[in-house]
Structures are given as C-alpha cells and as structure tokens.
Backbone as CSV, one residue per row, in Angstrom:
resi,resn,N_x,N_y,N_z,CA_x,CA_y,CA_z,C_x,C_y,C_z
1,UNK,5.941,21.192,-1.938,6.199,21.214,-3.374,4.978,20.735,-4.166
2,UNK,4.612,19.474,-3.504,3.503,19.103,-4.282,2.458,19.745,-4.205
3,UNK,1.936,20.509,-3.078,0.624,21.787,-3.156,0.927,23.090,-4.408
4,UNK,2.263,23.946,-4.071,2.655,24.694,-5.147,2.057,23.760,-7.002
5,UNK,2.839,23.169,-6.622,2.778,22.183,-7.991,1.041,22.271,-8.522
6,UNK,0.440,21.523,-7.678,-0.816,21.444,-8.114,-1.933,22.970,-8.225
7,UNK,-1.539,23.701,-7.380,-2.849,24.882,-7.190,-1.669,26.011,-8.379
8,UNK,-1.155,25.908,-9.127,-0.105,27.035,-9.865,-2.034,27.226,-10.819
9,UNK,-1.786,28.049,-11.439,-2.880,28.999,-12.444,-2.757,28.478,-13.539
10,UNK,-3.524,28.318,-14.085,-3.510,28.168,-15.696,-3.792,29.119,-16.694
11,UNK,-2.842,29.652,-17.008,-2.993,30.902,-17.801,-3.191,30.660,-19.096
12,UNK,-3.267,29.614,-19.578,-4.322,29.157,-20.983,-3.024,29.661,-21.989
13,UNK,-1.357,29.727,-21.656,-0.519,30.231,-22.820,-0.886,29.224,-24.281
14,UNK,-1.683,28.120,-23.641,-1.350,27.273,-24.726,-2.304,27.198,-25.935
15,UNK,-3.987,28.720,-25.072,-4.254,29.083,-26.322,-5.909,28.297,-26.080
16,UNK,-5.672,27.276,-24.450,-6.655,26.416,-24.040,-7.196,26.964,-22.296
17,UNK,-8.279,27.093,-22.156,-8.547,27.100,-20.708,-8.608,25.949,-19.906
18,UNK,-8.901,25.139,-20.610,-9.222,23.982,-20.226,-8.090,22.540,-20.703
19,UNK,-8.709,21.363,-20.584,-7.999,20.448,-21.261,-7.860,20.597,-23.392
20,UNK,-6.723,20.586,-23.706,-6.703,20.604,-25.338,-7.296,19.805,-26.007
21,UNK,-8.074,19.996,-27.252,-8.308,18.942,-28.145,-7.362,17.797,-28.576
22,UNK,-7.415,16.261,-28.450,-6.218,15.701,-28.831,-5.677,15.858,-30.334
23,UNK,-6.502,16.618,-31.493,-5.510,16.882,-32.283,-5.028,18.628,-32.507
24,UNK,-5.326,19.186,-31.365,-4.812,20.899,-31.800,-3.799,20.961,-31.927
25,UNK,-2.854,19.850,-31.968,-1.740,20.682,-32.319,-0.819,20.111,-33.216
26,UNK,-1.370,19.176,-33.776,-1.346,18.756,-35.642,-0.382,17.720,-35.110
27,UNK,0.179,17.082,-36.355,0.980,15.956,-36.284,2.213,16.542,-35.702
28,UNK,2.808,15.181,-34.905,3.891,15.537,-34.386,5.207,14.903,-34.906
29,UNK,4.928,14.071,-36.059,6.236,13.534,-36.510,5.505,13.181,-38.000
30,UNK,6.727,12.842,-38.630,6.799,12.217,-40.192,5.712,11.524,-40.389
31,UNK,5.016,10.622,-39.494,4.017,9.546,-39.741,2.546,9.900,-39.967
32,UNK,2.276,11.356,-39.400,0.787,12.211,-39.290,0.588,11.948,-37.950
33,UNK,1.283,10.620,-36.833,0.648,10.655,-35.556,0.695,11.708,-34.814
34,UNK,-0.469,12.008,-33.688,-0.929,12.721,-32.601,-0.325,12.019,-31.375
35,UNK,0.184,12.790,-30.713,0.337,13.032,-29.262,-0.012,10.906,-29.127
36,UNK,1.643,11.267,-29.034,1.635,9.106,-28.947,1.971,8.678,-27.447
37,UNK,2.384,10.037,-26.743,2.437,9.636,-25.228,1.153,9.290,-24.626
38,UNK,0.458,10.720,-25.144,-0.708,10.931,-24.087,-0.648,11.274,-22.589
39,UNK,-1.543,11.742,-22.158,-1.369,12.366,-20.960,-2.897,11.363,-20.380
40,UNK,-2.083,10.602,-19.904,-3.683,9.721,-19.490,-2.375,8.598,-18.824
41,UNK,-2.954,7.992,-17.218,-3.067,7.143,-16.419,-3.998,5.916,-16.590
42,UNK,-3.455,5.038,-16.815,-4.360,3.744,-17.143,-4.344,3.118,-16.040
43,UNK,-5.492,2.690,-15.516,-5.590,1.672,-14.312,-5.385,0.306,-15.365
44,UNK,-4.777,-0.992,-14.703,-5.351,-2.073,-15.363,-5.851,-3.155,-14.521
45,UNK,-6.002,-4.267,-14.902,-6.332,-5.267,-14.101,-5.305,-6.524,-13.440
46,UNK,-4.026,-5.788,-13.921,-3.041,-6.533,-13.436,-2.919,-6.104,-11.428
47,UNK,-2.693,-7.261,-10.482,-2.260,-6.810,-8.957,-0.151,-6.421,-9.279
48,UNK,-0.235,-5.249,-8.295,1.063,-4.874,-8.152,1.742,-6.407,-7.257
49,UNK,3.140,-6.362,-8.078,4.193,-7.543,-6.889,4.989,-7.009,-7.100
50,UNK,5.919,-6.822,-5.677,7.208,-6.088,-5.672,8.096,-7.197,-6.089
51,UNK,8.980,-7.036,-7.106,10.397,-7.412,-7.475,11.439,-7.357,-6.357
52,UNK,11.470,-6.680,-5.519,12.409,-7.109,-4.470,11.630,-7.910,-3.364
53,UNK,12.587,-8.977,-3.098,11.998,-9.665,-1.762,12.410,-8.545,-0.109
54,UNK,12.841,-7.502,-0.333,13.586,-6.804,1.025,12.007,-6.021,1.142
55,UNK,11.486,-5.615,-0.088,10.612,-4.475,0.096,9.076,-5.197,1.175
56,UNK,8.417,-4.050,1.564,7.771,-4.906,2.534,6.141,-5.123,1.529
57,UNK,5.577,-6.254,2.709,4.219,-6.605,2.055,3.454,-5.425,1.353
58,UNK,2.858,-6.014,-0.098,2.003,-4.801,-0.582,0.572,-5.280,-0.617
59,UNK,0.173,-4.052,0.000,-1.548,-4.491,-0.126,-2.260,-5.065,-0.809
60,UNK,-3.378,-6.521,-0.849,-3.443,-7.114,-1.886,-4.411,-5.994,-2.723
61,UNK,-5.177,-5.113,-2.637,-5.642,-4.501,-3.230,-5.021,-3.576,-3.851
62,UNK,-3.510,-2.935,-4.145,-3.208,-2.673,-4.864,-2.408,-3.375,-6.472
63,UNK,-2.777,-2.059,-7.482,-2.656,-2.649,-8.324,-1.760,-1.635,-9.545
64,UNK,-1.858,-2.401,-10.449,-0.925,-1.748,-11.382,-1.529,-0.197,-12.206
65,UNK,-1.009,0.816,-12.293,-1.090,1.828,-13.142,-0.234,2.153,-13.930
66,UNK,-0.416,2.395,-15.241,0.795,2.712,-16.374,0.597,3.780,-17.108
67,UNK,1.227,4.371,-17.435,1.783,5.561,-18.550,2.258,6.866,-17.788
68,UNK,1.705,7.880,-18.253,2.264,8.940,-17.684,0.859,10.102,-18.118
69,UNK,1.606,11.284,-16.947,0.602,12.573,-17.392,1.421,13.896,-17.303
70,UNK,0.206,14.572,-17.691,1.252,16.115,-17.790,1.600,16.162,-16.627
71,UNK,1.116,16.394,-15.696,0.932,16.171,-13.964,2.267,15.488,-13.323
72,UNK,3.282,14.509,-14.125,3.932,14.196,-13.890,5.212,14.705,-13.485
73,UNK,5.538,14.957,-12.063,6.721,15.427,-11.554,8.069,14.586,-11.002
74,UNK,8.828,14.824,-10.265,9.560,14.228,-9.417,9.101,14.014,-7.929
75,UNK,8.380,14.942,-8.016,7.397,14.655,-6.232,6.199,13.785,-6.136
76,UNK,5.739,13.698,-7.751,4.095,13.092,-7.653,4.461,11.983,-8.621
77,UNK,5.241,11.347,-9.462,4.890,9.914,-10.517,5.813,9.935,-10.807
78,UNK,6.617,8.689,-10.888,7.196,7.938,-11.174,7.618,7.808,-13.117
79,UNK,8.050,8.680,-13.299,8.628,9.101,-14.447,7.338,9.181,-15.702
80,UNK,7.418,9.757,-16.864,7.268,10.455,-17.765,6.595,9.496,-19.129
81,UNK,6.710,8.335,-19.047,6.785,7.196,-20.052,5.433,6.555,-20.316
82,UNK,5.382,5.977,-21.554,3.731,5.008,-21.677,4.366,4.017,-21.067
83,UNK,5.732,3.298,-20.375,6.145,1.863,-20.111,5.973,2.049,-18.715
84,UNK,5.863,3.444,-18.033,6.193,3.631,-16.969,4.916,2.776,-15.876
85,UNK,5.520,1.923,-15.188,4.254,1.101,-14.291,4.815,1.844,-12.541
86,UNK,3.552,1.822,-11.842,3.164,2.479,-10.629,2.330,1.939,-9.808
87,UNK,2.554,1.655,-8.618,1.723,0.873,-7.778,0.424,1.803,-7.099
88,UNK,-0.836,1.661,-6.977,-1.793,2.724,-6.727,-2.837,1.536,-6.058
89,UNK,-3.489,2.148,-5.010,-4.229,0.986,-4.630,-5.527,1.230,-5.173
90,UNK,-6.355,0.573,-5.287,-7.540,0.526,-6.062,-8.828,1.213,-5.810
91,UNK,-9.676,1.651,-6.270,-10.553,2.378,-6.078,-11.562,1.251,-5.318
C-alpha cells in the first residue's frame, strides 16, 4: 500500500507540477489566513517518552515530530493534525 501510495503520478490537476505556492490558492476562511495546517513535518528538540509503562524501551535517540503532511495516510502518519506528535528517530 505504502509503495502504490508513494510512486502514484502527479498529474498537476491542481494546475502545479511541482510543490504549490503557499498562497495560490487565496484565503481560506473569513480571517484572509493561508493554508493554517500546512503540509510540513516539524522535527523538534523535544526526546520521545512513551505514556504507557507496558510499551517497550524507546530509543534514546528518538525524538519528537509534529504536525502533519499531504503525504499523510493510514499506512504512513499518524493522523492529519498540527497537534498531531510522532515518534521518529533522529537524523
């Protein structure tokens, strides 16, 4: 699923070959703001700790990632959200 997922074509319906300008596609609500999700993965400098004590040891080198991307599926990330946090080990 996740190979399909990733190698599909980009047929540019959206008018883009590439990645979009962040304002092409004008305000998206009452306020004039742009695209308030964003499609961007933030590393930060926080270390991941699991909330359950059952779950097993996590690598100390992993660490926290938050938000979401277009990229975001049910096979590849952990939901859709800027709140959304993800454990990723570090570069």
């Amino acid at each position: 699923l996740v190979k399909e997922y990733y190698s599909a074509q980009n047929l540019a319906s959206d008018g883009y070959a590439a990645t979009a300008p962040v304002d092409a596609y004008g305000p998206q609500n009452s306020f004039g703001f742009y695209n308030m999700v964003g499609n961007v993965w933030e590393w930060t400098s926080t270390r991941f700790e699991s909330k359950d004590p059952r779950a097993p040891p996590v690598d100390p080198n992993t660490m926290v990632k938050k938000g979401g991307s277009f990229l975001c599926n049910p096979a590849t990330c952990n939901r859709y959200r800027c709140s959304a946090r993800m454990m990723f080990t570090a570069d």
